[in-house]
LUMBALO-720272 format. One line per 3 residues: number of its first residue (from 1); for each residue x, y, z of N, C-alpha, C. Coordinates in steps of 0.001 Angstrom, whole numbers. Atoms other than C-alpha are relative to their C-alpha. Layout:
N
NUM	X/Y/Z/X/Y/Z/X/Y/Z | ...
This chain:
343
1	-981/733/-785/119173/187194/332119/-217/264/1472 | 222/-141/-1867/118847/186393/335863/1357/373/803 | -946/-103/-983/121300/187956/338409/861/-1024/237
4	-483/962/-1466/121702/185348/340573/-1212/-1256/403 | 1082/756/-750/120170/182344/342327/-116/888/1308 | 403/-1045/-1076/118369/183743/345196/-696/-1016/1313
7	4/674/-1373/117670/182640/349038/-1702/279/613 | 1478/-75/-292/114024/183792/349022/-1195/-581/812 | 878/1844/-557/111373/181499/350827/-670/-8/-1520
10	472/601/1271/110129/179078/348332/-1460/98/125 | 1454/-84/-246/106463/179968/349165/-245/1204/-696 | 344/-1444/1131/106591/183616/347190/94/-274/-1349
13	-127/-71/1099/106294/184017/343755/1031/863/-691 | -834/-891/1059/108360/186301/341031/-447/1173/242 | 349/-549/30/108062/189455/342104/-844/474/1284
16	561/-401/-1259/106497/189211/345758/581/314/772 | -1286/-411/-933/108238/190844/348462/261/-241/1060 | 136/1040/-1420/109475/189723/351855/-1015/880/941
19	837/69/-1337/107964/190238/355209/40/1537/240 | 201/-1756/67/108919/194244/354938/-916/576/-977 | 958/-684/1221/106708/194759/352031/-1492/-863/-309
22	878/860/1018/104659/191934/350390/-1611/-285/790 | 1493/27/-536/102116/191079/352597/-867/1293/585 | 772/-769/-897/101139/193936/354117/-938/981/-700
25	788/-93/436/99311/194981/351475/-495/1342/-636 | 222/-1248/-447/97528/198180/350806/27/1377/716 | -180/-389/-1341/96564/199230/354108/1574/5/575
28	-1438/-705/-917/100150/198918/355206/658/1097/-821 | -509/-528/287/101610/200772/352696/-368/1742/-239 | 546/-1051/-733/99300/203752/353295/295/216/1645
31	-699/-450/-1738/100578/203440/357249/1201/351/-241 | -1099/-30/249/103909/203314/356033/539/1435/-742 | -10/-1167/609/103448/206528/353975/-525/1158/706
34	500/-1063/-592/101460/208070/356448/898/667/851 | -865/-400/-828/103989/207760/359005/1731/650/-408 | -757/-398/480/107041/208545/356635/120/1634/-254
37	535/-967/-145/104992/211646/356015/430/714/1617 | -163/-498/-795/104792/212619/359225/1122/343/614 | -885/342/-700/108156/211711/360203/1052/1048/-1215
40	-1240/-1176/1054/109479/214375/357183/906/-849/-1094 | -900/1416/691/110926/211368/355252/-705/-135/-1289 | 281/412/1086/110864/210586/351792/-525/-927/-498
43	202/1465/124/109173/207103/351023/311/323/-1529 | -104/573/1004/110376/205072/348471/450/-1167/160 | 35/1267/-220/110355/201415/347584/1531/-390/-1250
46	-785/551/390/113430/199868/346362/301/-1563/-656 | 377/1716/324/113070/196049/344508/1684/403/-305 | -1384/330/441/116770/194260/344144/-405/-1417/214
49	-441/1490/61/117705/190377/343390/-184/-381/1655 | -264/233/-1600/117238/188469/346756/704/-838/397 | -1529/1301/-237/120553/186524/346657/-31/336/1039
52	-59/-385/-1444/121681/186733/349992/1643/985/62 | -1326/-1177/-444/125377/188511/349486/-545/1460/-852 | 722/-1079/224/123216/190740/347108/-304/769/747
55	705/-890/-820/121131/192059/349606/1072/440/1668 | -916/69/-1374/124194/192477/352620/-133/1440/618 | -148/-1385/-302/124543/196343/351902/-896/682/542
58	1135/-832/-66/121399/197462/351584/-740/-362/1073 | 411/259/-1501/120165/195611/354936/636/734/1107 | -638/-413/-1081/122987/196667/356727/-191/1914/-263
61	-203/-1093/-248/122711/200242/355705/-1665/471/453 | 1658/29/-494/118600/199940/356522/267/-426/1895 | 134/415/-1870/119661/198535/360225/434/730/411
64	-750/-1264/-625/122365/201267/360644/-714/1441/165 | 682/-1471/164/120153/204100/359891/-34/814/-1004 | -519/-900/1017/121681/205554/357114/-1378/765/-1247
67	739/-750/1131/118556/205777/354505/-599/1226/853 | 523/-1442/-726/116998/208017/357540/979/906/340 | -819/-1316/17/119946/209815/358241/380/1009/-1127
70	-43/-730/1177/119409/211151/354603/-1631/754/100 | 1835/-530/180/115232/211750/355120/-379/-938/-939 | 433/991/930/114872/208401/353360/-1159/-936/746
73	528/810/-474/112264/205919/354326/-206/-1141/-1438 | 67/837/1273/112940/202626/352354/-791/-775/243 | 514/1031/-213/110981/200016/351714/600/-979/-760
76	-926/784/835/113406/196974/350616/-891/-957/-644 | 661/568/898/111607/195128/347863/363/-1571/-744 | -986/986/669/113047/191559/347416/-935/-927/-875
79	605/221/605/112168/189854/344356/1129/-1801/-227 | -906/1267/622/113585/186004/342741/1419/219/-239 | -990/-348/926/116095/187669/340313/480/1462/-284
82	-313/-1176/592/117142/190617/338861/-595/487/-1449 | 1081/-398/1222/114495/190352/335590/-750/500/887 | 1107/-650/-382/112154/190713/337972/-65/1662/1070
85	0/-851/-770/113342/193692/340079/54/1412/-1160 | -16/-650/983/114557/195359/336711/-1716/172/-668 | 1293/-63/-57/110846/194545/335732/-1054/803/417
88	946/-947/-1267/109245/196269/338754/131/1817/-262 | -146/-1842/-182/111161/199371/338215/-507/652/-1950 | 496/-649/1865/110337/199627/333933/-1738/401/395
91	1587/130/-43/106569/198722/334986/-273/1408/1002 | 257/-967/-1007/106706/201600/337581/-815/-378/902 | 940/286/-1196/105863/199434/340487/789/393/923
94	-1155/-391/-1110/109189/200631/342650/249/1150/-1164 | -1029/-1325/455/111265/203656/342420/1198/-471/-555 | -1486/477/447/114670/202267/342140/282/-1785/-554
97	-632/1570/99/116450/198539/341220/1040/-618/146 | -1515/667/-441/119469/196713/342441/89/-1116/-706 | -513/929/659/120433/194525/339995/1549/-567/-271
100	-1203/77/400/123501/193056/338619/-185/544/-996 | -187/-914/1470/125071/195270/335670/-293/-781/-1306 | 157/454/853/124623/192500/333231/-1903/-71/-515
103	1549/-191/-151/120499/192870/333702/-15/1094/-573 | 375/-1599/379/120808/196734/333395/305/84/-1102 | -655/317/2023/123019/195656/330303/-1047/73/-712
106	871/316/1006/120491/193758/328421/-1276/933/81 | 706/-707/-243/117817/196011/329882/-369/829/-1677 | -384/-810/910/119125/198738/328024/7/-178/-965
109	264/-261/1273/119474/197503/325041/-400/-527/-651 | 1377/310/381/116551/196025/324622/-944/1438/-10 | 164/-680/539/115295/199476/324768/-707/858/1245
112	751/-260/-1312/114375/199920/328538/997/1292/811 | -838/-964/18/114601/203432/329175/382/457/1939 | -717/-169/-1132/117364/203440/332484/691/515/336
115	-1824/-711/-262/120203/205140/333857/166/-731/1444 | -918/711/-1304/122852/203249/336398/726/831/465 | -487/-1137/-938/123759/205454/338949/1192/41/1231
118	-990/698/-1321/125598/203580/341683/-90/-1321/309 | -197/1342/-85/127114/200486/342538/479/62/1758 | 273/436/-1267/126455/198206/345330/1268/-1428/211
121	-537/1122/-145/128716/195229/344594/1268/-72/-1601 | -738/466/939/131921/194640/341886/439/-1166/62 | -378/1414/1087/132410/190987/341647/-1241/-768/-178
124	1345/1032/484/129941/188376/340225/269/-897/1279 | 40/845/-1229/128984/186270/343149/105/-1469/-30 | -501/1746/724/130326/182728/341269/1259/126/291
127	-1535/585/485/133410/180505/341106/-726/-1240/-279 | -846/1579/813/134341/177757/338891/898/-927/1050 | -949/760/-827/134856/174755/340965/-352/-1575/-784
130	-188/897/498/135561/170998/339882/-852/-635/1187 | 742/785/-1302/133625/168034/341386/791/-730/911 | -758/381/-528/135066/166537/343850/1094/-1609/3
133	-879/1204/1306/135942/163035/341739/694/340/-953 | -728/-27/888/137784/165242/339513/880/1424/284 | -622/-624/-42/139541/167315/341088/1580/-241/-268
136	-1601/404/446/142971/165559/340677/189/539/-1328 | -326/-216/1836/142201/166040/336519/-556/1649/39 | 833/-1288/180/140275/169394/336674/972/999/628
139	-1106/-533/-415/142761/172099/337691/-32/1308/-46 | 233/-1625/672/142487/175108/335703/-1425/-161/-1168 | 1219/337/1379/139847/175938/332649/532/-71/-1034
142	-277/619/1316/142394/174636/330123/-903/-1570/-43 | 179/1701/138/141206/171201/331492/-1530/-461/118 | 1473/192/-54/137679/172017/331065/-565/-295/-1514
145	398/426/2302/137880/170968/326691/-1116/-1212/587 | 794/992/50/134946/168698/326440/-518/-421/1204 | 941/960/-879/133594/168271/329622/-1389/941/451
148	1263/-368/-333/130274/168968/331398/187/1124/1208 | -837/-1221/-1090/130156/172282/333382/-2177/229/207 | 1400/-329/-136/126762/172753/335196/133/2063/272
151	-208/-1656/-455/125375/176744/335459/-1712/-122/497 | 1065/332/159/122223/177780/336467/-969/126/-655 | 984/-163/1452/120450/178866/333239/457/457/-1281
154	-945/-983/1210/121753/179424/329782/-695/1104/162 | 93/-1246/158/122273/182856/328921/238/533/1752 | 239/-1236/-1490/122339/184078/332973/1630/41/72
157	-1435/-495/-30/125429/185630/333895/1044/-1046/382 | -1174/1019/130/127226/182472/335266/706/-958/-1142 | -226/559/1462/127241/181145/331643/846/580/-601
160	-582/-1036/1039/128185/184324/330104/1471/-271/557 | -1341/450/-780/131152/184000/332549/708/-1082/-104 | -903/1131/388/132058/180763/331800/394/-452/-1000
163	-547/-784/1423/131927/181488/327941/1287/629/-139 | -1275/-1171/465/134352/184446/328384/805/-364/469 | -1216/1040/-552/136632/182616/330811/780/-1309/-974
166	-349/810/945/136793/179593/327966/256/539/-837 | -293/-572/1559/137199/181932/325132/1635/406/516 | -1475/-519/194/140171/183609/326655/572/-1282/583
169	-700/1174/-334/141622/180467/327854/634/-608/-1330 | -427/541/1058/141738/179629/324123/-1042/-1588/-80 | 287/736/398/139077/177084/324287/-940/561/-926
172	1641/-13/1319/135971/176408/321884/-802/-827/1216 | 1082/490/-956/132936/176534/324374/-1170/-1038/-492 | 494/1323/536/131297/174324/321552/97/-1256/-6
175	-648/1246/-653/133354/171428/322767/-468/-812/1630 | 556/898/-1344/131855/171600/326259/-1873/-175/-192 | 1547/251/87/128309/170499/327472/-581/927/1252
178	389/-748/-1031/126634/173006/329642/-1634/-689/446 | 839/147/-773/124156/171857/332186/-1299/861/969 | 925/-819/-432/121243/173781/332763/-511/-614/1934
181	570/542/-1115/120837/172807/336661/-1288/789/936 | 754/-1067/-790/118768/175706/337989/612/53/1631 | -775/-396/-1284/119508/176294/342072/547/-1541/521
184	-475/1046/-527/120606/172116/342246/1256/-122/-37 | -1505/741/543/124283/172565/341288/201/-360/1131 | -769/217/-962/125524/171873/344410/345/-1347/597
187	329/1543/-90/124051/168550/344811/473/-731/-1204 | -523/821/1723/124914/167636/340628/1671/17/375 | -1242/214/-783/128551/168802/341797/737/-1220/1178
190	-879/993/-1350/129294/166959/344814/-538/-1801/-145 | 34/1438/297/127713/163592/343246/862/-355/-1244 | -607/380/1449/129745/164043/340080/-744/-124/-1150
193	1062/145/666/126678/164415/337944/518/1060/-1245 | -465/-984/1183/128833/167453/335992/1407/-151/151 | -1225/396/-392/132485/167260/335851/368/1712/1048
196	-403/-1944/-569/132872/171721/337025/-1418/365/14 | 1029/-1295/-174/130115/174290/338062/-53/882/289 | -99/-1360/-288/129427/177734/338329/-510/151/1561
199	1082/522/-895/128422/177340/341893/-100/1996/908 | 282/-1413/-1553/127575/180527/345167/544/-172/1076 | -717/-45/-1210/128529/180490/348476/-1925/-73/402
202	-765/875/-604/127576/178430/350708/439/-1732/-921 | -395/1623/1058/127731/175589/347712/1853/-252/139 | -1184/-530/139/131331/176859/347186/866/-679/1127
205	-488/786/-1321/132252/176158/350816/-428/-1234/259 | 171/1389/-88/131033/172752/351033/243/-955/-1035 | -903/956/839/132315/171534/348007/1622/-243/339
208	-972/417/-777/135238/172291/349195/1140/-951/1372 | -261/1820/-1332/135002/170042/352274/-101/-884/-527 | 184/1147/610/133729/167633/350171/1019/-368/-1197
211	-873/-47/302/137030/168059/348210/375/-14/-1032 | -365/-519/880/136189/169264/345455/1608/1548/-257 | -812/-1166/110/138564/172398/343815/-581/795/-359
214	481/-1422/361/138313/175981/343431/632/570/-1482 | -104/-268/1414/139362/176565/339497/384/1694/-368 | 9/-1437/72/138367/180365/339808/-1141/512/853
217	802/-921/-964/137136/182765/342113/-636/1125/-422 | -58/-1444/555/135207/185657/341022/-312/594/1103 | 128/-1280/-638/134721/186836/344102/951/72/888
220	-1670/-495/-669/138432/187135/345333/478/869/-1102 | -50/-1596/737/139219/190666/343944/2077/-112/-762 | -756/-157/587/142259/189383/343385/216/-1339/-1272
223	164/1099/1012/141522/185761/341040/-546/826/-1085 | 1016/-654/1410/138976/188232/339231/1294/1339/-985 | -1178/-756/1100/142286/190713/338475/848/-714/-809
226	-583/1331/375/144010/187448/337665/-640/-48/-1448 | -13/673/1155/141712/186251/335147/-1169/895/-939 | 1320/-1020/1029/139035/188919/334153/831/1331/-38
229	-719/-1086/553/141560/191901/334239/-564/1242/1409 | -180/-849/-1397/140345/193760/337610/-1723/-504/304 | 1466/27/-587/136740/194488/339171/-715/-203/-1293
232	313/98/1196/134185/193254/337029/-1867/513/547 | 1136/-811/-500/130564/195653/337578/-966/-1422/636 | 914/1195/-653/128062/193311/339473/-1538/882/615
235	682/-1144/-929/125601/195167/342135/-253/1428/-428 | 229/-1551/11/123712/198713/341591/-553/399/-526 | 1105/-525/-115/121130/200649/341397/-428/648/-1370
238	632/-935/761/119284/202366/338731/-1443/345/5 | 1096/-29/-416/115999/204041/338079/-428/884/-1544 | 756/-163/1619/113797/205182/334915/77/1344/-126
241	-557/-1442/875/115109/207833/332948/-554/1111/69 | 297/-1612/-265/112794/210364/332671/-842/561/1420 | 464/-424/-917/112272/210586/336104/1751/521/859
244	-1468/-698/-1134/116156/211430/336881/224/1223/534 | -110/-1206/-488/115832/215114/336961/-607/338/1052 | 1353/-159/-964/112917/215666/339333/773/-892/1088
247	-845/1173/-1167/114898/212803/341626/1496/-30/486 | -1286/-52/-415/118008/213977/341556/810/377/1403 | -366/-451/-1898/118842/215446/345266/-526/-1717/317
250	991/958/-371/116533/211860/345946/1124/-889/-127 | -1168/1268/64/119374/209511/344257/1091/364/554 | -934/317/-639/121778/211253/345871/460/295/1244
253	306/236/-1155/120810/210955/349192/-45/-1319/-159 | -397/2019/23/120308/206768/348679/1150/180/-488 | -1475/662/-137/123603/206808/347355/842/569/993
256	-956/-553/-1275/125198/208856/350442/-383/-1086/553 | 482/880/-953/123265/206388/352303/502/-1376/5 | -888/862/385/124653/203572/350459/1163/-84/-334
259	-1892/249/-534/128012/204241/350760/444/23/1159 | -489/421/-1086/127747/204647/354142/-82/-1276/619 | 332/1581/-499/126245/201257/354312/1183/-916/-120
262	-729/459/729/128893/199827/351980/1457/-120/914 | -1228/350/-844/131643/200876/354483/-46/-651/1125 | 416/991/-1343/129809/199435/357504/110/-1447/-273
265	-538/1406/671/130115/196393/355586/1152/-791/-78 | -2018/392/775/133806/196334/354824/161/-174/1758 | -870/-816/-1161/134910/197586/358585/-985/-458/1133
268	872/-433/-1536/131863/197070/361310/187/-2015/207 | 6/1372/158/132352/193442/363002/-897/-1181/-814 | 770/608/1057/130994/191022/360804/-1307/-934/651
271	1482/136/-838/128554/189793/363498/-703/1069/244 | 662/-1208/264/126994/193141/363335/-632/-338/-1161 | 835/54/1394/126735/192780/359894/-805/-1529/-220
274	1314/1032/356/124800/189004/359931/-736/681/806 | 876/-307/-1037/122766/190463/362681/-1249/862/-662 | 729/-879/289/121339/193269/360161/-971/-833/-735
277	1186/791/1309/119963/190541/357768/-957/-795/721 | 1336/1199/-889/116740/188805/358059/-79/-1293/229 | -65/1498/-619/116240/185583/359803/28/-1197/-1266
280	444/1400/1202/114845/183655/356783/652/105/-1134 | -712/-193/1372/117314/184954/354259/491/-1269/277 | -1312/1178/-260/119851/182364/355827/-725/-1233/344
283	325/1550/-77/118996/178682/354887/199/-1001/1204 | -204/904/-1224/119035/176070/357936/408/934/1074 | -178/-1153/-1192/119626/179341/360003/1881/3/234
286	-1715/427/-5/123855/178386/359394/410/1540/-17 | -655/-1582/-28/124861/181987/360943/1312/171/190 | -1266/-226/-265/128240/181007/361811/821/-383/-1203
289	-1054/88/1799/129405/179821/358273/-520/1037/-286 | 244/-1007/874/127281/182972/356911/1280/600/-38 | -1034/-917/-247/130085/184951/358837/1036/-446/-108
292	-1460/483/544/133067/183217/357774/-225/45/-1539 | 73/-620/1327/131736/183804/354581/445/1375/-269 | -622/-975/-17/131880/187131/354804/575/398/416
295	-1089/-694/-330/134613/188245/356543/942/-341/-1063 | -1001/267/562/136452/186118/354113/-326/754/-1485 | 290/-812/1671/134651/187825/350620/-268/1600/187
298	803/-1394/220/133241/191590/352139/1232/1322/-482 | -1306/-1434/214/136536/193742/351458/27/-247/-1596 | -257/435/1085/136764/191984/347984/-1663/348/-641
301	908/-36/522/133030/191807/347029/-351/1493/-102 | 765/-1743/-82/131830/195605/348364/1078/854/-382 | -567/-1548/131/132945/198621/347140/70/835/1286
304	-228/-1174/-1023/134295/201157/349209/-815/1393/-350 | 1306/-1004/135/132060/203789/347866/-683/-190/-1500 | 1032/437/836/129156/203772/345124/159/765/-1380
307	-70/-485/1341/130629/205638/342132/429/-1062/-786 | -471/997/1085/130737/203479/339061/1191/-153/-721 | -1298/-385/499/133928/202345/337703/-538/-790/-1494
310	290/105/1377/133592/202400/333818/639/-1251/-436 | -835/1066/558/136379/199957/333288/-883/-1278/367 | 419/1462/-609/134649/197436/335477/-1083/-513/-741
313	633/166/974/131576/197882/333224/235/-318/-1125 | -514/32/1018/133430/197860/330366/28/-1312/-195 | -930/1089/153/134718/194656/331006/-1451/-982/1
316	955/691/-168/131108/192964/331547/-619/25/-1123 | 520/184/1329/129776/194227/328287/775/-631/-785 | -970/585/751/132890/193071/326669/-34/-1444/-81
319	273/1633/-580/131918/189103/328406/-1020/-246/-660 | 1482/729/694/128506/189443/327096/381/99/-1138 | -98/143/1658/129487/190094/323247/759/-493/-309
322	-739/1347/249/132201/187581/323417/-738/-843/263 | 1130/1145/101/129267/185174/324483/-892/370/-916 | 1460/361/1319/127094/185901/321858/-937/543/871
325	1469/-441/-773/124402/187537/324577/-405/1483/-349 | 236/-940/303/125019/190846/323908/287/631/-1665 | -241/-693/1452/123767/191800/320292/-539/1000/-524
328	418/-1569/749/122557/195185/320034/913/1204/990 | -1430/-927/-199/124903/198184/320591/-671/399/1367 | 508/-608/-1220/124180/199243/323890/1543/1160/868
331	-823/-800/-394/126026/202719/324984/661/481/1178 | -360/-602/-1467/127784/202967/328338/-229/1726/358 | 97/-1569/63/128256/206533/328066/-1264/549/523
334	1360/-621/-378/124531/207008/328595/-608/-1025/1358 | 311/1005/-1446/123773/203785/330818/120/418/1073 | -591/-146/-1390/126043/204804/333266/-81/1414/43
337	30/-1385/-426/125072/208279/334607/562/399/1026 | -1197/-297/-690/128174/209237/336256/243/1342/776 | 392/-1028/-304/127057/212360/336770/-425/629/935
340	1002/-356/-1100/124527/212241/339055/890/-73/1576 | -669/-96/-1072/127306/211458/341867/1165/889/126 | -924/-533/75/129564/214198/340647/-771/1243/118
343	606/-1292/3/127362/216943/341429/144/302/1641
């Protein structure tokens, strides 16, 4: 299952990394080690999803300083999705992985040996919105029986989500028609091509002008206590099992680092925080909606610090095996190594 749609340039492949990593090849990453070296610093390469509210923390706590104010030297690793970052770190091409929890989910118990250590993000970065020809009839997700709901891939987490949202609603998700759109909902939406979609931000905000409705928010911390029962795990890190001991001082230095990021996020003006991200994350270069984006989602989306909340996990495995995605027992208890930040 994929994270997220992601803001990538469309010229990389699955798995190539931006302009901090990918090209530079070899040779750079021997300069990069040489000088990390020298500089008393730890190198290590980090792959995560390259959505764009995905990656907010971990830029901003790379512009602030924070991985060096631990003796970190990162190298941020952005990949399509979250298969492929989860990928990178099983294959032992990165150290760590920023995924969404529903990745580390299936990961796991498929048989991929991980531990989740700290979280970067608790809500799923979707809402359920109606098209804008039906918003008068479309309202809530009772009034979604039988109609067409675009996502962007069965099985990826905006599905699973719109499964578990219809189940507890009391519908039968066999009644609707799900629309595999890949990253076009926005355009199938606002022509009426689906009647609802799982859409992102900035889709989200321009359906809205275009007058469509907002149905459900998952990333208003308080729609998601509303209708999923509180925070629901999203964002955060893990890294391959039998390398936790030997790494332990290591993870928890990146997670000091990333919690200090996490609060610079919440609290530092929010033109600070577009300023940390890279130029080409942000589509048509639209920096002044980025930041009305976030000021209006970063208190709700980020965590205030990076210890995992069980419940919030809880509640994500609980979405996937009411969708039918998650069918082999997979043990929180061990997933989530809770540990490692209580030392």
């Amino acid at each position: 299952m994929s994270c997220c749609t992601t803001l990538a340039p469309p010229e990389q492949s699955p798995g190539q990394l931006d302009r901090r990593t990918a090209l530079a090849g070899l040779a750079g990453a021997i300069t990069l080690a040489g000088r990390a070296h020298a500089q008393g610093l730890t190198r290590l390469r980090l792959a995560f999803c390259g959505q764009l509210l995905c990656v907010v923390p971990y830029e901003v706590t790379r512009a602030r300083g924070h991985f060096r104010a631990e003796g970190l030297e990162v190298e941020l690793v952005y990949t399509r999705g979250g298969n492929q970052a989860m990928q990178a770190l099983v294959g032992g091409a990165v150290d760590y992985a920023g995924t969404s929890f529903d990745v580390a989910l299936q990961a796991f118990a498929n048989g991929a040996p991980i531990r989740r250590f700290a979280s970067t993000g608790r809500l799923p970065l979707f809402a359920l919105a109606s098209a804008p020809g039906r918003a008068a009839t479309i309202r809530d997700i009772a009034a979604l029986d039988g109609r067409t709901i675009g996502i962007s891939a069965l099985g990826n987490a905006d599905h699973v989500l719109a499964l578990f949202l219809m189940k507890r609603a009391g519908l039968d998700p066999a009644r609707a028609r799900f629309a595999a759109l890949g990253t076009n909902l926005y355009e199938a939406l606002r022509r009426g091509q689906v009647d609802a979609a799982m859409v992102q931000e900035p889709a989200l905000t321009l359906v809205q002008e275009a007058g469509g409705h907002v149905i459900f928010n998952a990333m208003d911390i308080a729609d998601a206590t509303r209708l999923l029962g509180g925070a629901f795990e999203f964002m955060g890190v893990s890294v391959r099992a039998p390398e936790r001991d030997r790494r332990l001082d290591e993870m928890r230095r990146l997670a000091r680092a990333l919690a200090a990021g996490l609060r610079d996020t919440r609290r530092i003006p929010v033109e600070e925080v577009v300023a940390a991200l890279p130029r080409e994350l942000v589509a048509g270069g639209d920096w002044g909606r980025l930041g009305v984006i976030l000021e209006r989602y970063r208190e709700s989306l980020y965590p205030d610090e990076v210890r995992i909340d069980p419940e919030a996990a809880a509640r994500v495995a609980r979405a996937q095996r009411e969708a039918g995605v998650l069918t082999r027992d997979a043990d929180l208890a061990v997933l989530l190594d809770r540990a490692v930040l209580e030392g």
